[in-house]
N, C-alpha and C positions, 0 to 999 in steps of 0.2 A: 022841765025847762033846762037845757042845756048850758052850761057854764063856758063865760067868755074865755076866747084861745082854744077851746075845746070842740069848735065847729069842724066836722068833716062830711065833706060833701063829694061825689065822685070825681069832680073836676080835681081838689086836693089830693086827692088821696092816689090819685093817677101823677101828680105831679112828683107826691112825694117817694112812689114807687120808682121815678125816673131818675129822680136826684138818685136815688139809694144806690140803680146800676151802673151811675156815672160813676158814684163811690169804688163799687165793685172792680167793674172793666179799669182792667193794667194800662197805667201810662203807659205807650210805646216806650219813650223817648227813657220811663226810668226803668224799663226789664231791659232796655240795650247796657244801658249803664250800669245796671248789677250783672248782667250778665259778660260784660270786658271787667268790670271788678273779677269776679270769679275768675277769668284767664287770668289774671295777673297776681291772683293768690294761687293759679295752680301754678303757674309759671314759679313764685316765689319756694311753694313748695317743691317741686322739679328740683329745682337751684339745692336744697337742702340736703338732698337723699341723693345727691350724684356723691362720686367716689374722692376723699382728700388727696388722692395720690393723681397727680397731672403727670403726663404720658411726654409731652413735648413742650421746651421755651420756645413760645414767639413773643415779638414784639411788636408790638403796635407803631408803627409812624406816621405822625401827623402833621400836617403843612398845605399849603397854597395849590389851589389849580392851576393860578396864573401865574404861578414862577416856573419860566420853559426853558429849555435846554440853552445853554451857551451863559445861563445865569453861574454864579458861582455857589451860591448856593443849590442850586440843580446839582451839582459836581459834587458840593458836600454829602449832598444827604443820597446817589447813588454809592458815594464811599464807604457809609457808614453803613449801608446794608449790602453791600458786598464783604464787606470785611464779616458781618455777621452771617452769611448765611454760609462762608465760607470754613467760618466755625460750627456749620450744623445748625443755624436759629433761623427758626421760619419767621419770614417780614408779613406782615396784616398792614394793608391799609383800604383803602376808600377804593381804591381800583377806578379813578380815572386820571385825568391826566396831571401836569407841573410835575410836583414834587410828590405826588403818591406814583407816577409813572418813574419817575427819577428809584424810588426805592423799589417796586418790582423789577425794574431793569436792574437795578444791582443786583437784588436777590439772585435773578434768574442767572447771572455772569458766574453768581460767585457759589451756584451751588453743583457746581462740576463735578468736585471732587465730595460732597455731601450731598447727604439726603434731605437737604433743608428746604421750604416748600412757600410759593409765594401766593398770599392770598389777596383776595379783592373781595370786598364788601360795598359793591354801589349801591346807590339810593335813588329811586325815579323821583323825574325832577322836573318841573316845566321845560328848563334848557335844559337839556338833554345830554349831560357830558359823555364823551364817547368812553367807552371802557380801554384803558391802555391795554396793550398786546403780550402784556409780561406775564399774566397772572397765571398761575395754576389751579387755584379752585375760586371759585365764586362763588358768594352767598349771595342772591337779591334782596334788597331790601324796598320794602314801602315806605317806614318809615321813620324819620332820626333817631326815634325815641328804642327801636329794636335795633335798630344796628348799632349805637352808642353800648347799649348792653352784650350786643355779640362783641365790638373790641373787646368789652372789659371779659366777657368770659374765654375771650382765648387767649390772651395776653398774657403772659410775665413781667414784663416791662414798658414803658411808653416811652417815646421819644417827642418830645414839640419841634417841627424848625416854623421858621414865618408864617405866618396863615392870617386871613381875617377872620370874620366873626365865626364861620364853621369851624376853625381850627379853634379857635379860644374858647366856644364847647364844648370841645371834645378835650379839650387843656383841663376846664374847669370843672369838667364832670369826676375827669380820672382824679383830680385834687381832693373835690370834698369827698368822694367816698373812701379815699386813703383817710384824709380828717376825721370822717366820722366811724370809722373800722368797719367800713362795707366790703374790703377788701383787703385783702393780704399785703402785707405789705414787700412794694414793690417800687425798681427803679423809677423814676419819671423826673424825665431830663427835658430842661428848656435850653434849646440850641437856639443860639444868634445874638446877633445885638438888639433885636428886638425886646426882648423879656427883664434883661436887669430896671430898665424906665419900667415898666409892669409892675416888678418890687418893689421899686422903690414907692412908687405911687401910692401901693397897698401898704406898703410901711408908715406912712406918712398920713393916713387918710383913715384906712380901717385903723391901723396899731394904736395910732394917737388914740381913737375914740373907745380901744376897749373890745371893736369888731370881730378881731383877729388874734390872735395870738401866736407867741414868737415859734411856739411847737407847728402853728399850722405853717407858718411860713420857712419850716425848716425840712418840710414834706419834700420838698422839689428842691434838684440840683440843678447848679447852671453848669453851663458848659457856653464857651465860644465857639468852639466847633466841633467836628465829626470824632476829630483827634483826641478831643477832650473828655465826649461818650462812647465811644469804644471799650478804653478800659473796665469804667464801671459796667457795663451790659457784660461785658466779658467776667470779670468777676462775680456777679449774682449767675450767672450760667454755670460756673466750675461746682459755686454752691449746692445752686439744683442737681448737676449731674452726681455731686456726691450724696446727697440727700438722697434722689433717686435710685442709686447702685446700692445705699443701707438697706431702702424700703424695697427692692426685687431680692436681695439675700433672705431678709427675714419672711417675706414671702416665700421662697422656693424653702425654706426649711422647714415651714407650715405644711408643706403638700408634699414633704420627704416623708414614705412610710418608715414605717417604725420596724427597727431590727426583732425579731422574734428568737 
C-alpha cells in the first residue's frame, strides 16, 4: 500500500516533468537584463584601463533649445565659446539648436587661428530637433543615459547657462558625480540669473534637513555671465597644458635611448 502524498501516476509525473522545464527554460526578459548588465560592467571596465593622460580640454555647454538668436543670452554663451576655442578648447554640446547652436557657432568663429574642434552629440527624439550647422564631429546618440556619459568622458570642464529639465540633468548629473568622486575634479559653472534661486532653495530645504552639505554645495561656481566664466575655464586649461608639457617630457625621456 502506497503512503499518502506519495501517489504518482502518469498524468503527475508528466506534469511534474513540465513544471521542471519551465524551471529550466531562461526567462527572456532576465537573459536581456543580465546580458545589458554585462555591457555596462564591460563598459565600466573599458572606462578603467584607458590611459590617465587626456590628449585635449573640451568643455561641455549646456542650456535651452529654445533660447534663439537675438536673445541675450544667445550672445552670452556664443561669446564664451568663441573666446574659448580661440584659446585652443574644443566646445561639446547636444548639437541642435538655441544655445547649443549659439556655442558651436562661437566655436566654429573662434577656432581660425586654433585647432580647437566643435562637437555635437544628438539624441533621437520624437520631435526631431534639427542638428545645428556648426558642428565638426558628431556622435549619435539613442539614448540620454549614453550620451550624458559621453559629455562627462570628453569634458574638462562644464558650463550651465538657462535650460529646463534636459539642462538640469545634465547640471545634476555632472554635480553628484563631482560629489561622489566619479570624476576628477573639474570647473562647472552655473551661468545666469537662473541658478543663485536653485541655491538658495537647496540651501534652505536640503542644508536645513541634513540632505546636503556645505562641501557639496561648494562643487559649483556661479558666475553672472560669460565675462565671469572665462577666466576660470581659462585658468584650469593653463593648468592642463602645463600638467600635460611635464607628462610629454617625462615621456619622451622614457623612449630616449641610452648613451653606450
Amino acid at each position: 500500500m502506497q503512503k499518502k502524498g506519495r501517489t504518482t501516476t502518469p498524468q503527475i509525473e508528466t506534469l511534474r516533468r513540465s513544471q521542471q522545464k519551465k524551471k529550466s527554460a531562461a526567462d527572456p526578459a532576465e537573459v536581456l537584463d543580465k546580458a545589458i548588465y554585462h555591457l555596462w560592467e564591460t563598459i565600466n571596465d573599458l572606462e578603467e584601463i584607458q590611459p590617465d593622460r587626456v590628449e585635449h580640454f573640451r568643455v561641455s555647454i549646456f542650456g535651452s533649445s529654445r533660447i534663439r538668436r537675438g536673445d541675450p543670452v544667445y550672445a552670452d554663451v556664443k561669446k564664451l565659446s568663441y573666446e574659448l576655442a580661440h584659446a585652443g578648447i574644443d566646445i561639446v554640446t547636444g548639437g541642435g539648436p538655441g544655445l547649443m547652436e549659439a556655442a558651436n557657432a562661437g566655436a566654429v568663429e573662434g577656432q581660425i587661428d586654433s585647432k580647437a574642434r566643435s562637437f555635437g552629440l544628438p539624441i533621437h527624439m520624437p520631435s526631431e530637433e534639427q542638428m545645428n550647422p556648426f558642428v565638426d564631429r558628431v556622435f549619435r546618440h539613442k539614448t540620454f543615459f549614453s550620451r550624458l556619459h559621453h559629455f562627462v568622458r570628453l569634458s574638462s570642464a562644464f558650463v550651465v547657462f538657462s535650460g529646463g529639465i534636459g539642462t538640469c540633468l545634465e547640471a545634476f548629473m555632472v554635480w553628484q558625480l563631482l560629489q561622489v568622486r566619479h570624476m576628477k575634479a573639474h570647473p562647472f559653472i552655473l551661468v545666469g540669473d537662473m541658478w543663485p534661486g536653485l541655491l538658495e532653495w537647496m540651501k534652505e530645504t536640503m542644508g536645513r534637513r541634513g540632505l546636503v552639505g556645505p562641501n557639496d554645495l561648494d562643487l559649483v561656481t556661479m558666475a553672472g555671465a560669460a565675462d565671469d566664466a572665462i577666466p576660470v575655464i581659462l585658468s584650469a586649461f593653463e593648468e592642463f597644458r602645463k600638467e600635460k608639457h611635464s607628462n610629454d617630457q617625462r615621456a619622451a625621456g622614457t623612449r630616449r635611448p641610452a648613451r653606450g
